[in-house]
C-alpha positions in Angstrom: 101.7 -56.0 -7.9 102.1 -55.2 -4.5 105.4 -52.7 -3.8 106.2 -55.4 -0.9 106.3 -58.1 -3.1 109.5 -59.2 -5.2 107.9 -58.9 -9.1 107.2 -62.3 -11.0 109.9 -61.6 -13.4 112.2 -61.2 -10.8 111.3 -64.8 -9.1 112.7 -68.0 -10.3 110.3 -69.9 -12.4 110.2 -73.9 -11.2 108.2 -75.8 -14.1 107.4 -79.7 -13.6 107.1 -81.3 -17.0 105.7 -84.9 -17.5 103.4 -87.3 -19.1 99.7 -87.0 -18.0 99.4 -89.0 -14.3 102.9 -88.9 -13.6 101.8 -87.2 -10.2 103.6 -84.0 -11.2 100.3 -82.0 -9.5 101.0 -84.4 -5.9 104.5 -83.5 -6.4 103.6 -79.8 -6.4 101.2 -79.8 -3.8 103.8 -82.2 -1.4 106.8 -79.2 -2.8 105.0 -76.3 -1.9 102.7 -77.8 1.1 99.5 -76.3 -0.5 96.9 -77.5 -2.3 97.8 -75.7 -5.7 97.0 -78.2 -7.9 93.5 -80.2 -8.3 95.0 -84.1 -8.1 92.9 -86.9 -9.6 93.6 -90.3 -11.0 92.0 -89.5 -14.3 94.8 -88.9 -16.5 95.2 -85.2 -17.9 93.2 -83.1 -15.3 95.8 -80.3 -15.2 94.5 -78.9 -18.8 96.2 -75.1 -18.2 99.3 -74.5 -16.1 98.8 -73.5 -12.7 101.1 -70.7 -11.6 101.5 -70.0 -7.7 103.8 -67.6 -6.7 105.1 -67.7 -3.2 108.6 -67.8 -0.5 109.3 -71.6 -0.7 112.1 -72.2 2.0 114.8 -72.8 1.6 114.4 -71.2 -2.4 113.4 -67.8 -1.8 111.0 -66.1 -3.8 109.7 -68.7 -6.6 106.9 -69.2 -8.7 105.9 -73.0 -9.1 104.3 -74.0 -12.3 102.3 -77.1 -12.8 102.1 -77.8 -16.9 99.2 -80.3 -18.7 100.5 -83.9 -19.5 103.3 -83.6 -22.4 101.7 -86.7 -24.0 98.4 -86.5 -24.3 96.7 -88.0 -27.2 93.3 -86.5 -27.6 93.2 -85.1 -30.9 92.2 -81.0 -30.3 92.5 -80.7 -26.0 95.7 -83.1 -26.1 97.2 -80.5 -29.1 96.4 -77.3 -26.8 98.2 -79.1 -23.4 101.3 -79.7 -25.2 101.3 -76.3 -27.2 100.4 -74.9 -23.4 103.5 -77.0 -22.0 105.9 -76.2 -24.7 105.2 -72.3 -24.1 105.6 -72.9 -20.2 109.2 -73.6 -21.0 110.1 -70.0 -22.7 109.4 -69.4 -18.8 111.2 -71.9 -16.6 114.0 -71.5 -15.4 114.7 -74.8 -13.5 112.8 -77.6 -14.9 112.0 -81.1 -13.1 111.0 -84.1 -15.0 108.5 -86.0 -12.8 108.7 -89.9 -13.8 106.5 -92.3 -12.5 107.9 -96.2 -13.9 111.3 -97.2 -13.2 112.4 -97.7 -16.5 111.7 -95.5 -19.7 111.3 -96.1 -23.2 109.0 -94.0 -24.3 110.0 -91.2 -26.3 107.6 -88.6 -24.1 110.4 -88.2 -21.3 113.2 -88.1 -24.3 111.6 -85.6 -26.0 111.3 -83.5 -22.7 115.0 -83.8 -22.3 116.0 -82.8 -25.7 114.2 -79.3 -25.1 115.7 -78.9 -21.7 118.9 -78.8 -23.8 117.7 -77.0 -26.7 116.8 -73.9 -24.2 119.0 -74.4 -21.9 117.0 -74.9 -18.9 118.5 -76.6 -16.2 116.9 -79.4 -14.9 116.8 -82.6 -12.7 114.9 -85.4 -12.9 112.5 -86.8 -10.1 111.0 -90.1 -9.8 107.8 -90.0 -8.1 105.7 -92.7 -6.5 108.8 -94.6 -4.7 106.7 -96.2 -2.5 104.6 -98.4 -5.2 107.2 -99.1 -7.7 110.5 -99.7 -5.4 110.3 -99.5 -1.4 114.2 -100.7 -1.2 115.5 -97.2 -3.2 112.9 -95.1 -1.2 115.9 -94.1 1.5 117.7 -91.8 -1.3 121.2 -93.3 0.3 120.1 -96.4 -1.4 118.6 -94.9 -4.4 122.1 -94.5 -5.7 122.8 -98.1 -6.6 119.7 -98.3 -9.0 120.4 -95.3 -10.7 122.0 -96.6 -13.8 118.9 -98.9 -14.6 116.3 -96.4 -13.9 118.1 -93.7 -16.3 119.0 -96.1 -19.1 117.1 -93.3 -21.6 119.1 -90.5 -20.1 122.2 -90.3 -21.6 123.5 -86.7 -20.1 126.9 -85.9 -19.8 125.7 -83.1 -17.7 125.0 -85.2 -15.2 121.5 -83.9 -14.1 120.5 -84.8 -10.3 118.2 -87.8 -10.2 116.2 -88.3 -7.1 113.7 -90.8 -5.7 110.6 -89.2 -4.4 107.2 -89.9 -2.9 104.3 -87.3 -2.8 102.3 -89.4 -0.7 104.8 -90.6 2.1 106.5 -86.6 1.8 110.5 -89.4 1.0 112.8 -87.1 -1.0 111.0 -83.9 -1.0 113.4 -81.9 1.2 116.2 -83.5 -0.9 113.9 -82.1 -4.2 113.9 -78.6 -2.1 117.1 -78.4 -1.0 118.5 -79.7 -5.0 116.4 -77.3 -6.2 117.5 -74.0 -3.9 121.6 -75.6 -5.0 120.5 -75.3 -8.4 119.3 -72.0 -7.9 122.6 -70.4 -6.6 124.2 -72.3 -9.0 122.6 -70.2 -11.5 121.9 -66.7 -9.5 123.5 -64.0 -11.0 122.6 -60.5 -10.1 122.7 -57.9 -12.3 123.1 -54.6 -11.7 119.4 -52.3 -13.3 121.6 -48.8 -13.5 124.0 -48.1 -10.9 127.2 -49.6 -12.2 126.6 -47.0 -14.9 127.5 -44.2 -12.0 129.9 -44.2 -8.7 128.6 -44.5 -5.3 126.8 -41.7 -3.8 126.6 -40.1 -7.2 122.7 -38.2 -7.8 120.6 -39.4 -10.0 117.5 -37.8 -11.4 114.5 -39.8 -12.5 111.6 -38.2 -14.2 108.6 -39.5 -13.9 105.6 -38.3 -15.6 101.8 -38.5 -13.9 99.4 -38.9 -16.5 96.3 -40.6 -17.4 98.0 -43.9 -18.0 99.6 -43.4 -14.8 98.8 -46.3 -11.9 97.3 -44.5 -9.3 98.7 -44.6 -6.0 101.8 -46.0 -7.2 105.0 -45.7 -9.3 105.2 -48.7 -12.4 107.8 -51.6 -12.3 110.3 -49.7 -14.0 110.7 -46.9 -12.2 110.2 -48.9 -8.6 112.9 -51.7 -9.9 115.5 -48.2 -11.0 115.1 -46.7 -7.8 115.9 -49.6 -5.3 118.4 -50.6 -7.5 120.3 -47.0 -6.9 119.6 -47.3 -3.4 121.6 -50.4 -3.1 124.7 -49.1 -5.3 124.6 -46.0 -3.1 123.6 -43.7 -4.8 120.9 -40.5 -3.7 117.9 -40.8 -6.1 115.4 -37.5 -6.6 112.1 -38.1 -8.6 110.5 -35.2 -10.2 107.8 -34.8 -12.7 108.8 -33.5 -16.2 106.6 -30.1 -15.2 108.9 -29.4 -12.2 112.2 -30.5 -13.7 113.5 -27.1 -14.5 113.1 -25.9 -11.2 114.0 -29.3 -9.8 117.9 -29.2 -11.4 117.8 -25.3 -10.4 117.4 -26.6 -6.4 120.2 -29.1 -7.3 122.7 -26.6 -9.0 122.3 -29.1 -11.7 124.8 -31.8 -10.1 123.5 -34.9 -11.2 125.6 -37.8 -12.6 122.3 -39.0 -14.9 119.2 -37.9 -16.1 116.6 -41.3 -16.1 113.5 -40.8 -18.0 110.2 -42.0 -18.8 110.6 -42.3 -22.9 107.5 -40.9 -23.9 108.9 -37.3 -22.9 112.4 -38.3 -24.3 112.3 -35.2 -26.5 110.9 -32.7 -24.1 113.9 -33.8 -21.3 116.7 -34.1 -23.4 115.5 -30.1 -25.0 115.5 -29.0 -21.2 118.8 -30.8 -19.9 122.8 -29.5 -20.4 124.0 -30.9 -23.5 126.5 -33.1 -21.1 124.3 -34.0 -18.5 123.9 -37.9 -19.1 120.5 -39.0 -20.1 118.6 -42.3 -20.9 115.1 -43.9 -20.0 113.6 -46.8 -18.0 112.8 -48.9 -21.0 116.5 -48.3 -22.9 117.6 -49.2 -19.1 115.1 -52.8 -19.4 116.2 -53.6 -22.5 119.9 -54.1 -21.6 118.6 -56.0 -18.0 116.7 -58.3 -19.9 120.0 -59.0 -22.6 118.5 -58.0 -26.2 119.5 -53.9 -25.8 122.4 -55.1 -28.6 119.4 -56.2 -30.7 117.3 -53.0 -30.3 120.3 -51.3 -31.4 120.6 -53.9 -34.2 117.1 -53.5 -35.2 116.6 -49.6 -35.1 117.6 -49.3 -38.4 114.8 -51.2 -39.8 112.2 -48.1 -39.1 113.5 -46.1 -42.0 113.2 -49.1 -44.5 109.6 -50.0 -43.6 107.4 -49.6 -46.5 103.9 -49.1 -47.1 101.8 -52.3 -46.4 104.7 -54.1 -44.3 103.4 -55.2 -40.7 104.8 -54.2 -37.4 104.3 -56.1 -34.0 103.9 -54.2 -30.9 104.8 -56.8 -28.2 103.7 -55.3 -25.1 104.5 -57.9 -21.6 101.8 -56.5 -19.3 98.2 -56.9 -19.9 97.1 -53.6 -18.0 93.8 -51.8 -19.0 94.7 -49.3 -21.9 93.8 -45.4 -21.3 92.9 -43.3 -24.5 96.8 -42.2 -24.6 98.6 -45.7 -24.0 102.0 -46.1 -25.0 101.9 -49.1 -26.5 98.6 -48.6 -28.7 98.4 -45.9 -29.1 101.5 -43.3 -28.9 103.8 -45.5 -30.4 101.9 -46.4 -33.8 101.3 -42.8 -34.5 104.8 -41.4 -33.8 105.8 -44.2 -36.0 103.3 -43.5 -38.6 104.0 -39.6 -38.3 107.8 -40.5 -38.9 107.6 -43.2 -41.4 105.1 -41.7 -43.2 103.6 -44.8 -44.6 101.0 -47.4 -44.0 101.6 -49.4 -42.0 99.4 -52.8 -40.4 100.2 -52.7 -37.1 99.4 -55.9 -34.9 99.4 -55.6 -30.7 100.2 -58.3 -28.7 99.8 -58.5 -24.8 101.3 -60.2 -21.8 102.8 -63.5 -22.2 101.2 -63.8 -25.8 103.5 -64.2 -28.5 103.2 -65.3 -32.0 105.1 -68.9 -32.6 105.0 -67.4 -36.7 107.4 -63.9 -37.0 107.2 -64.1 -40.5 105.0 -61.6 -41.3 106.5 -58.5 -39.7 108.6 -56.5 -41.3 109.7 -55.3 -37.1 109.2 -56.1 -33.9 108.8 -53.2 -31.2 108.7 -54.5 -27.9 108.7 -52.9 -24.3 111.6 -53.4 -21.8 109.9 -56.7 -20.8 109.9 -55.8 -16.8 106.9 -58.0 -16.6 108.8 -60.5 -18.0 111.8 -63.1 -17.4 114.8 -62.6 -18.8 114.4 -65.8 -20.1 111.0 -64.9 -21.9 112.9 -61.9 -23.2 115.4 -63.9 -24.5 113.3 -66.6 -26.2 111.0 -64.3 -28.1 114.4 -62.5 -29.5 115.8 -65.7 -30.3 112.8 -66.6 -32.0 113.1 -63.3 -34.2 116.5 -64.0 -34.8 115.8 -67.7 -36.3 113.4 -65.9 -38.1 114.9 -63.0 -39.5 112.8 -60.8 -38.3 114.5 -57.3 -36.7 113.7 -56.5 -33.2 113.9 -53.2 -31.1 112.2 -51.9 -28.2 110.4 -48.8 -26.8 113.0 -46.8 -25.7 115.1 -47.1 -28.6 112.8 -46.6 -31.0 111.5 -43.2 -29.3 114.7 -42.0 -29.1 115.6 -42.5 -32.3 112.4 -41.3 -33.8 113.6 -37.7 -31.8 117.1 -37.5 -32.5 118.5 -38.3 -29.3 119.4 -42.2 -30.0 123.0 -41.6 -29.6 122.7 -39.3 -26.6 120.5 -41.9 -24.9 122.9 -44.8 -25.1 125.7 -42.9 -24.2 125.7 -43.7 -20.7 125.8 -47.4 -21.2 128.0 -47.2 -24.6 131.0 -49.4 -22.4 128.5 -51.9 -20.9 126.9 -52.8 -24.2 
């Protein structure tokens, strides 16, 4: 990722859902005025999602998502498309059901709705190919009066927009675009990463270690995402590594409101810091922006339950390439083993995989998910939850495996 670029899991994710040859791929390619999507008139040639991520005026930074037809019926490919569609919504977060006939009775569009609800998602509903099936409502001030017929299988008290479109003639789409970007304010609420935790033009210390797992060249997600972020609330950020930051809090007469860390030398910070200079890490800091830092909490007492034999999934959301002292594979599994002292199976997962069955972990360890939507986040802890299955996260668990838990949550004990 690009330091200029806003990060995917900080764009809005626009999915189009639909029944194979509904013109959801037109409707794309008309949206975003590219050609994203291959469009045919054989029905199902979008067999993956497409995923373009781009400024779309008058939205802001998005990423558009074309998904496979929702009912195909070939017996193994048709399976995969609506597994592949079903997963796509754990990451929208505005849907738009593309319809093609005027009236529906089939239970493709229904079941689409019903999982809109069930996650959530906000959503309107578009009908595409005006111009063939009803030139009169094309004008969307007269598409008002057939409304009722057209959405006789939409019973929604939410009262979902419902617009008449053409991705051939180019009728409705600035109405789509400009529903869409309404939605999307509707719905915008910024969060603060870390500096509501400290008052303006307070210091704050991040330490960031350079080592072989280290991009090169740049600073990872995390650490970029924490230092804007304290930039905007006002606040004076210094970045050291952990080898200069004795001499680094001598320069600053150790006045600093909070101590951010990298996790993985949690013990070797907190052993150098004041007993009351705040401290916490990147991924404790992820894990309450994403929303499941309650859980980690929550699920932190699982480690010293964990028997010999039980699994453990390590649920890491980037898929970078793994150095011989990765966090994730490697660091992680043998501090846990070293503290647990059993054996233990231990299963990795990268990127946007995710097992649909929890039920054979004993815990879940996942990372602070800045690769991620919150939304993603929030559906795999959801799914734990429905489950049974404990969850905590990187940060926590490093923290608690040295001591420190307690001392690391401090700073954010009221926002919890």
């Amino acid at each position: 990722m690009s330091m200029n670029e806003t990060p995917s899991a900080e764009r809005t994710h626009i999915g189009f859902f639909g029944r194979r040859n509904a013109g959801k791929s037109s409707l794309v390619n008309a949206v975003t005025g590219q050609s994203l999507s291959v469009v045919s008139d054989v029905r199902g040639t979008t067999t993956d999602p497409v995923r373009k991520a781009m400024e779309l005026l008058p939205l802001g930074p998005v990423v558009i998502i074309d998904t496979p037809g929702f009912d195909d019926d070939d017996e193994m490919l048709g399976t995969q498309r609506v597994q592949r569609t079903r997963e796509v919504l754990a990451q929208t977060d505005i849907a738009v059901l593309v319809i093609d006939t005027p009236i529906v009775s089939n239970s493709c569009e229904a079941e689409l709705l019903s999982l809109f609800k069930q996650m959530s998602i906000p959503y309107l509903i578009a009908y595409n190919k005006a111009d063939l099936h009803d030139a009169q409502t094309t004008d969307q001030a007269d598409a008002s009066t057939s409304n009722q017929k057209r959405t006789s299988f939409h019973d929604d008290k939410e009262q979902a927009p419902v617009l008449f479109v053409s991705a051939k003639t180019g009728v409705g789409i600035r109405e789509l675009k400009e529903t869409l970007a309404h939605m999307l304010q509707s719905n915008d609420t910024q969060k603060p990463l870390v500096h509501d935790l400290v008052p303006p033009k307070s210091t704050v210390l991040l330490v960031v270690p350079i080592d072989s797992a280290a991009p090169k060249g740049r600073l990872i997600l995390p650490q970029q995402q924490v230092l804007r972020d304290l930039l905007d609330g006002g606040c004076t950020a210094v970045v050291t590594r952990e080898t200069e930051l004795c001499g680094t809090l001598k320069r600053l007469d150790n006045r600093v409101d909070l101590v951010v860390t990298d996790s993985q030398v949690f013990s070797y910070v907190s052993s150098v810091l004041p007993l009351d200079m705040p401290l916490t890490s990147f991924s404790i800091l992820m894990a309450r922006y994403k929303g499941f830092l309650d859980r980690a909490l929550e699920g932190i007492a699982t480690v010293d339950k964990l028997r010999d034999g039980d699994r453990v999934l390590i649920a890491e959301g980037c898929t970078h390439h793994r150095q011989c002292d990765d966090i994730g594979s490697v660091k992680i599994p043998r501090w846990l083993h070293a503290h647990t002292q059993k054996n233990l199976q231990i299963d990795i997962v990268p990127g946007k995989e995710f097992p649909a069955d929890l039920s054979p972990y004993a815990l879940i360890i996942h990372c602070g998910g800045c690769m991620l939507t919150e939304r993603m986040v929030r559906a795999r802890i959801n799914s734990a939850t429905a489950q049974g299955v404990p969850v905590t996260n990187y940060g926590t668990l490093i923290a608690y495996m040295n001591g420190i838990l307690s001392r690391a949550i401090q700073p954010l004990q009221k926002t919890i």
